[in-house]
C-alpha positions as CSV (number, residue, x, y, z in Angstrom):
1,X,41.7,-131.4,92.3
2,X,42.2,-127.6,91.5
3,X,39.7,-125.5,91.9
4,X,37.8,-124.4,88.8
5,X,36.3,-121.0,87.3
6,X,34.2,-121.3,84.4
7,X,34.6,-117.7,83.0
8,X,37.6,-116.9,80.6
9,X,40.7,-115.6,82.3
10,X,42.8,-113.0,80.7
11,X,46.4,-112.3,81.5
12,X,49.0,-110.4,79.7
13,X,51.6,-113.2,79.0
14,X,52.6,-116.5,79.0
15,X,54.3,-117.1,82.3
16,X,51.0,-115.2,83.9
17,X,49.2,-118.0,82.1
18,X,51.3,-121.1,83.3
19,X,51.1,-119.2,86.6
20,X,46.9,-119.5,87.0
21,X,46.7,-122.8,85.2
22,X,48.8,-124.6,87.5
23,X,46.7,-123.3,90.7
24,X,43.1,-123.4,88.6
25,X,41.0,-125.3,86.1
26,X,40.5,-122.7,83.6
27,X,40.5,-121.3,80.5
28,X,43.3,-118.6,80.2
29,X,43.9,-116.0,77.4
30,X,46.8,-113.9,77.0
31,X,46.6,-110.7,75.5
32,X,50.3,-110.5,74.3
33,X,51.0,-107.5,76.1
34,X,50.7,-104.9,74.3
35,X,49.8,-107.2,71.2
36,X,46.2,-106.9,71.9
37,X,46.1,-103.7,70.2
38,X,47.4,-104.5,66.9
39,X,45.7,-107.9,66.6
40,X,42.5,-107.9,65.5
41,X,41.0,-111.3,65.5
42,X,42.1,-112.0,69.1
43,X,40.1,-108.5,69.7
44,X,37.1,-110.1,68.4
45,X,37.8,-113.3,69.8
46,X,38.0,-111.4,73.5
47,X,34.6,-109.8,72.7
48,X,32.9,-112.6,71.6
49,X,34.2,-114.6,74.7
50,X,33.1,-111.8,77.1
51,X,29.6,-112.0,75.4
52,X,29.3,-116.0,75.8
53,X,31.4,-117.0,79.1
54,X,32.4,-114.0,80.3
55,X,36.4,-112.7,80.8
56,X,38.3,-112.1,83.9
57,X,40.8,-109.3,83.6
58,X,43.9,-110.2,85.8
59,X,46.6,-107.8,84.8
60,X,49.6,-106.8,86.5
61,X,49.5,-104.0,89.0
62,X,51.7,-101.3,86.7
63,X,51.0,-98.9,84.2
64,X,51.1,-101.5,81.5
65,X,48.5,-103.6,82.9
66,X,46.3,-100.5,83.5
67,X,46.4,-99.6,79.8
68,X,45.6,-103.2,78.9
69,X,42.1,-103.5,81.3
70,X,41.0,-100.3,79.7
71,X,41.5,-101.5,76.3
72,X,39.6,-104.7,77.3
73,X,36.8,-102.6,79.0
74,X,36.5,-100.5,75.6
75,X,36.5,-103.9,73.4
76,X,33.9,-105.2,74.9
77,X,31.8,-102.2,76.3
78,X,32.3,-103.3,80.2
79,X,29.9,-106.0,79.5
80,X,31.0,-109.2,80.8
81,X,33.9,-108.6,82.5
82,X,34.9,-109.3,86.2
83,X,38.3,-107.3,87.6
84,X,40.7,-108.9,89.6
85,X,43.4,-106.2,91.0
86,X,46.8,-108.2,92.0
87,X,47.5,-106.2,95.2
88,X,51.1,-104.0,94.5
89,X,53.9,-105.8,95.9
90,X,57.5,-104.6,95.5
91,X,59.7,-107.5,94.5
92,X,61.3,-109.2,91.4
93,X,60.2,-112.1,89.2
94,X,62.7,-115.1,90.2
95,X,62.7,-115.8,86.4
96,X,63.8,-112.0,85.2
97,X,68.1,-110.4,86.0
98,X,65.9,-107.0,87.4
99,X,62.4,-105.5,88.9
100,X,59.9,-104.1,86.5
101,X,60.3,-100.7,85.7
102,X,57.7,-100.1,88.2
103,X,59.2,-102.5,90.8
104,X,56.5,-104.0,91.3
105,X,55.3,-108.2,90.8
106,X,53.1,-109.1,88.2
107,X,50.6,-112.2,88.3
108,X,53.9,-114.5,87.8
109,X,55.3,-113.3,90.6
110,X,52.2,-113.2,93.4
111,X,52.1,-115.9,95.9
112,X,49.5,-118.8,95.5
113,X,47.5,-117.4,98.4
114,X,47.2,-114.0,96.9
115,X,45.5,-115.5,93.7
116,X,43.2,-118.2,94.9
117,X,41.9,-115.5,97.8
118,X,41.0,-113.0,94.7
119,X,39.3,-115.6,93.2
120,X,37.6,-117.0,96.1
121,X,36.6,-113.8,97.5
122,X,35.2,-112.7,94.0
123,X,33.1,-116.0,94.3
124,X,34.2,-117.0,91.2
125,X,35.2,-120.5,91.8
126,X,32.7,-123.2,91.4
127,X,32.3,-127.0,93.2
128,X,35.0,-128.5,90.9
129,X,32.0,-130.6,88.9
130,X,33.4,-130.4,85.7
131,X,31.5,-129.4,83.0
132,X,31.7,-131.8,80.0
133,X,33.0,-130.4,76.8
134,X,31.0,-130.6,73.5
135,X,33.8,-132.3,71.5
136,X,37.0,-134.4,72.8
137,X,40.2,-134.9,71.1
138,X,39.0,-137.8,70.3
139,X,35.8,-136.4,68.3
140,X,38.3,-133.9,66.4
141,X,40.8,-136.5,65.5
142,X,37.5,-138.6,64.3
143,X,36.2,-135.9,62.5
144,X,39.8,-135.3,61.0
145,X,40.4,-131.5,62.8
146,X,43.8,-133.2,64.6
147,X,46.5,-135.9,63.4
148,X,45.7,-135.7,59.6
149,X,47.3,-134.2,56.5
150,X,44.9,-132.0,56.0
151,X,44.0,-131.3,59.8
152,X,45.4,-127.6,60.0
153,X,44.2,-126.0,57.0
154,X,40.6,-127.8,58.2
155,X,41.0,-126.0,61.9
156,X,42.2,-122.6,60.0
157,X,38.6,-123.0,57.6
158,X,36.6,-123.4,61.2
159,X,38.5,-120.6,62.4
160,X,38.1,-118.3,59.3
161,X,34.7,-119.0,59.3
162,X,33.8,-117.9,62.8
163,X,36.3,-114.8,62.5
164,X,38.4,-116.0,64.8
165,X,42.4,-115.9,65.3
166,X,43.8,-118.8,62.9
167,X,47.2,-119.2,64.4
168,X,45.6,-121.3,67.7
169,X,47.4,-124.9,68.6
170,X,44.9,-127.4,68.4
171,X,44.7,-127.4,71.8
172,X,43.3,-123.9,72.1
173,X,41.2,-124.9,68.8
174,X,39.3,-127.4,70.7
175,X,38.7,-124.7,74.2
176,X,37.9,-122.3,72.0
177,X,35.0,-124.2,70.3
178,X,33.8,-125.5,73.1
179,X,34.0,-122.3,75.1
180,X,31.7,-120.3,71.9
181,X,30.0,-124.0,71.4
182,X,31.1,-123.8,67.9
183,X,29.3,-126.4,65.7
184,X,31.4,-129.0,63.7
């Protein structure tokens, strides 16, 4: 069983995010790089999840990543954030032909030791009891939010409704409810 963190995790991309969620039970976020600036509903959508569960920033150790936890900090005042500083380690992603411009590995590219001792030593892993979600899959394909005709434009209402980004999978439709307990 992998360890598990309640509070939101926020990384800059998607290899980041395969990276945590294959060594923890969690909820991770990207920000798209950069793309957090110029998206606005995934703005408010980081705000309102720092507010409710709480966000933990793990950026890569450059420049870039610097930039991004500032923004973040500014979104959401500081409030309900917890930092987690990969430690600068020269190297190169396997998956990328060079280093960074910095030289320097990102979250993808940190041993699994590295990450689960900043999380451990933040104390930000809990017993493993899992915390049982308000809906299932089950309850949205019920209540006609997965597998129907219609099931997409119903998820993008909920979305719209709530001010929240409307391009989510249904996957990340049914964390994200549960996460802001969202009522159907």
């Amino acid at each position: 069983m992998k360890p598990r963190c309640s509070k939101v995790i926020v990384v800059e991309g998607k290899y980041d995010k395969i990276r945590i969620e294959s060594l923890l039970d969690a909820t991770v976020i990207t920000t798209e790089g950069f793309g957090i600036f110029k998206n606005e509903e995934k703005r408010a959508l980081f705000k309102r999840l720092a507010e409710k569960r709480g966000l933990v920033i793990l950026s890569d150790p450059d420049g870039a990543g610097k930039v991004i936890r500032g923004h973040l900090h500014t979104l959401t005042g500081g409030r309900g954030i917890t930092d987690l500083y990969v430690p600068p380690t020269v190297g190169k992603e396997r998956r990328k032909s060079q280093s960074s411009k910095e030289g320097l590995l990102g979250v993808e590219g940190i041993d699994n030791e590295t990450l689960l001792a900043l999380f451990e030593k933040s104390g930000l892993l809990e017993d493993g009891q899992e915390r049982a979600p308000a809906y299932t899959k089950t309850d949205l394909y019920r209540l006609g939010y997965f597998g129907k005709d219609d099931s997409k434009s119903r998820r993008e209402a909920v979305l719209s409704a709530n001010a929240l980004p409307k391009n989510l999978s249904s996957t990340a439709f049914l964390d994200i409810i549960n996460l802001l307990e969202i009522p159907l």
